[in-house]
C-alpha positions as CSV (number, residue, x, y, z in Angstrom):
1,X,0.0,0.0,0.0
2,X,2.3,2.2,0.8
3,X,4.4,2.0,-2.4
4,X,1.5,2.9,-4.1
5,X,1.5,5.7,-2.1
6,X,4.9,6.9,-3.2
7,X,4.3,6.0,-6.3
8,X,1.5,7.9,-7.3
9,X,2.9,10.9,-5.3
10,X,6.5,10.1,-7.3
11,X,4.7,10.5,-10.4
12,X,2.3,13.4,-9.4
13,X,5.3,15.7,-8.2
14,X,7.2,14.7,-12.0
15,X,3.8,15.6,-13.8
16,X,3.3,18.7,-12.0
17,X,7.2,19.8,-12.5
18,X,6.7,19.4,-16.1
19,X,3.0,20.8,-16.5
20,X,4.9,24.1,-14.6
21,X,8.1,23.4,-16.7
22,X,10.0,23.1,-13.5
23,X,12.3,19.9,-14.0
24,X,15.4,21.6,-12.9
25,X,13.9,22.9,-10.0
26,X,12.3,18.8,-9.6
27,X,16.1,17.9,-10.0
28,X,17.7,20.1,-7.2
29,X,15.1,18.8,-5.0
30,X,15.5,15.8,-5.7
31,X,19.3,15.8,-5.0
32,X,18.9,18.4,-2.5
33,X,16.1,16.1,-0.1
34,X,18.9,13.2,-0.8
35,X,21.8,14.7,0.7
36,X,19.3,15.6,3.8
37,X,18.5,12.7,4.1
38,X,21.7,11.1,4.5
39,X,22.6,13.8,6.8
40,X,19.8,12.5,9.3
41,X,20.2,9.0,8.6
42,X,23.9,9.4,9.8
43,X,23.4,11.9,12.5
44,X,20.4,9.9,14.1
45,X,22.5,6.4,13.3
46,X,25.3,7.9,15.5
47,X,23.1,8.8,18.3
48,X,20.9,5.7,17.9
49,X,24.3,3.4,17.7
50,X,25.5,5.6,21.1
51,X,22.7,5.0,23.2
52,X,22.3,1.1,21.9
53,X,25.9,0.8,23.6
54,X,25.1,3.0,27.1
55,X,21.7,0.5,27.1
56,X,24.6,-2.4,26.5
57,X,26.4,-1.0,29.5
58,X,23.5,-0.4,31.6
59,X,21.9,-4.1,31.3
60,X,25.5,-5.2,32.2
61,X,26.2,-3.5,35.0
62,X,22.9,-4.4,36.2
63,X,21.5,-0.6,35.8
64,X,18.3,-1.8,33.8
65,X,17.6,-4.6,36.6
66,X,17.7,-2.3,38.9
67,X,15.1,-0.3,37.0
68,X,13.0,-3.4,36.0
69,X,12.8,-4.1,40.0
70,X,11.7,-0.4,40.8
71,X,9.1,-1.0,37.7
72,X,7.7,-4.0,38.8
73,X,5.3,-3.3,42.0
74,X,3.9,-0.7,39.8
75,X,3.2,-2.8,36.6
76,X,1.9,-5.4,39.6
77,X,-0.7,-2.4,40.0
78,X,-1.3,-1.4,36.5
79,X,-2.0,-5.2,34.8
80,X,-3.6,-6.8,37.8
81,X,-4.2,-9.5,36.1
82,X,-0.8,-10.0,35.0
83,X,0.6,-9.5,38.8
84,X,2.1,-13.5,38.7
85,X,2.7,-14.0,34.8
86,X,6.5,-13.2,34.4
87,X,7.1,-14.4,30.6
88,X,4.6,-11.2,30.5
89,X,5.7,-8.5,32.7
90,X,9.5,-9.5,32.0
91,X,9.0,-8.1,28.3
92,X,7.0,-5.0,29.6
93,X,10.0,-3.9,31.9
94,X,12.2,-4.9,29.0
95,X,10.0,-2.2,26.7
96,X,9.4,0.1,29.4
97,X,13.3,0.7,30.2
98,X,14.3,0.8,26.7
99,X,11.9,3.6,26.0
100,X,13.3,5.3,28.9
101,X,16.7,5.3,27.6
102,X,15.2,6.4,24.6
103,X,15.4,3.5,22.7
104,X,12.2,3.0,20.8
105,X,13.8,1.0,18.2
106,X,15.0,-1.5,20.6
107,X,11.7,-1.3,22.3
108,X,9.6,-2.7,19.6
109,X,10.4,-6.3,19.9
110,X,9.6,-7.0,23.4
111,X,6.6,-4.7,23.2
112,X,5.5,-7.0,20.3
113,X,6.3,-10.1,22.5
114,X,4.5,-8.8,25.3
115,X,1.1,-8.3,23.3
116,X,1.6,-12.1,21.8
117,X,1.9,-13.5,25.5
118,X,-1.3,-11.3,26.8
119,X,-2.9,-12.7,23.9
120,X,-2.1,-16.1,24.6
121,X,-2.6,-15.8,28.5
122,X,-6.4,-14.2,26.5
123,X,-5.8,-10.6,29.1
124,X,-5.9,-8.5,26.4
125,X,-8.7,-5.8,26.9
126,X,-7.4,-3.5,29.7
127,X,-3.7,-4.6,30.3
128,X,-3.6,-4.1,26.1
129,X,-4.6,-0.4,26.6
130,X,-2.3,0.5,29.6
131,X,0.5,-1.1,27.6
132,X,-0.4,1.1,24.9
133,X,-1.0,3.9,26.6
134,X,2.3,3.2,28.6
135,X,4.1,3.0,24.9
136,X,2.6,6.0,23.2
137,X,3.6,8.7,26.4
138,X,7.1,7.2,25.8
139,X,8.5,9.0,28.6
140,X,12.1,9.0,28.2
141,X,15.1,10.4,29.9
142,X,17.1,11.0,26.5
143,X,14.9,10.6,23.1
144,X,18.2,10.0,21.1
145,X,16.4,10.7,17.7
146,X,14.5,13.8,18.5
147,X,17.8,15.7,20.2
148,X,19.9,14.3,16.8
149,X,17.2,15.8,15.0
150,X,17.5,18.9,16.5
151,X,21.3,19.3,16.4
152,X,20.7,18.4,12.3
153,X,18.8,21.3,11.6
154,X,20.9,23.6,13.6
155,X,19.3,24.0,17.3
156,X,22.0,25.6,19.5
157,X,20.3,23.9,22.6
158,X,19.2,20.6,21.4
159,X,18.3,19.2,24.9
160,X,16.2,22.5,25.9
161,X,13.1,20.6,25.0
162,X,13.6,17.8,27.1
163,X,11.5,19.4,30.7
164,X,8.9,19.8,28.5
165,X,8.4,16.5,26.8
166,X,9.4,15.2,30.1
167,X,6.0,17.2,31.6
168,X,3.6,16.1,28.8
169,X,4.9,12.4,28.8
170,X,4.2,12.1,32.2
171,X,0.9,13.8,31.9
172,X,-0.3,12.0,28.5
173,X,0.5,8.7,30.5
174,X,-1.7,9.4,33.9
175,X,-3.9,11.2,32.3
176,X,-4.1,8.1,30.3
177,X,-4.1,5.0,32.7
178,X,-6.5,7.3,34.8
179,X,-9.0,7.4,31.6
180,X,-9.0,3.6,31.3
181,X,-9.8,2.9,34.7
182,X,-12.7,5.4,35.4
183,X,-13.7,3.9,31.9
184,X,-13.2,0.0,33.1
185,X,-14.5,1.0,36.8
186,X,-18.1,2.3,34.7
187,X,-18.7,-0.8,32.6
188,X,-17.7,-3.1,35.8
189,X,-20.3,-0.9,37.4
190,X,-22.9,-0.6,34.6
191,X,-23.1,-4.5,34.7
């Protein structure tokens, strides 16, 4: 699907240049958007590649354990059901801390493996949408491809924005798990 997308929207722009007799323009663009793009891919590769080996260090000197153990009486709370199911709650803390170190990349895996085992363990419903919810506030300490970003395109202070995404992180995720369970707590109550 998407390849059609970028097809048609390929051919589109190449129409449009040569309707407005614009191909040189089309051309620099092109080359233009290319050399961006390796710019970013290289810059965001380096941080990415950075904080892959601090998250190395961290689960070896036992820094992400110690973070998984402060993580789990809380996911006890927040998946209930889940409280006693380790091959479950082992690859949420595994997902939770990698987002924290800002690795969403490395996240993805045992946040998929995590939704296979709730799905075979049939608690999906609830624990699904706190895991989501958890997942999309992505609260981390340093979002590695955000602050490369921002050092790309020529931000002086690169980690300015981090108290703020901080603040709404936190606040998308309570405001979040609150919603589900006043949502949960009314359709327990309404039957």
């Amino acid at each position: 699907m998407i390849g059609k997308v970028w097809a048609t929207m390929l051919i589109a722009s190449f129409l449009c240049a040569l309707i407005n007799n614009k191909i040189n323009e089309l051309g620099n663009a092109i080359l233009e958007g290319t050399d961006q793009a390796i710019n970013i891919i290289l810059m965001t590769s380096g941080a990415i590649i950075f904080w892959s080996g601090m998250m190395k260090i961290a689960q070896d000197s036992g820094f992400t354990g110690a973070i998984s153990r402060l993580l789990f009486p809380i996911l006890q709370v927040l998946f209930p059901n889940c409280a006693k199911k380790q091959n479950i709650l082992n690859p949420i803390c595994i997902n939770l801390v990698s987002n924290i170190m800002g690795l969403s990349n490395a996240a993805t895996p045992s946040g998929i493996k995590a939704m296979k085992e709730m799905k075979k363990e049939k608690l999906l419903s609830a624990n699904t949408l706190v895991f989501l919810i958890m997942n999309m506030s992505c609260v981390q300490i340093a979002p590695t491809f955000l602050v490369a970003l921002r050092k790309n395109f020529g931000s002086n202070k690169p980690y300015e924005i981090l108290p703020k995404m901080w603040a709404t992180s936190i606040i998308f995720l309570l405001t979040g798990i609150l919603l589900i369970k006043i949502f949960k707590k009314n359709k327990i109550d309404r039957q």
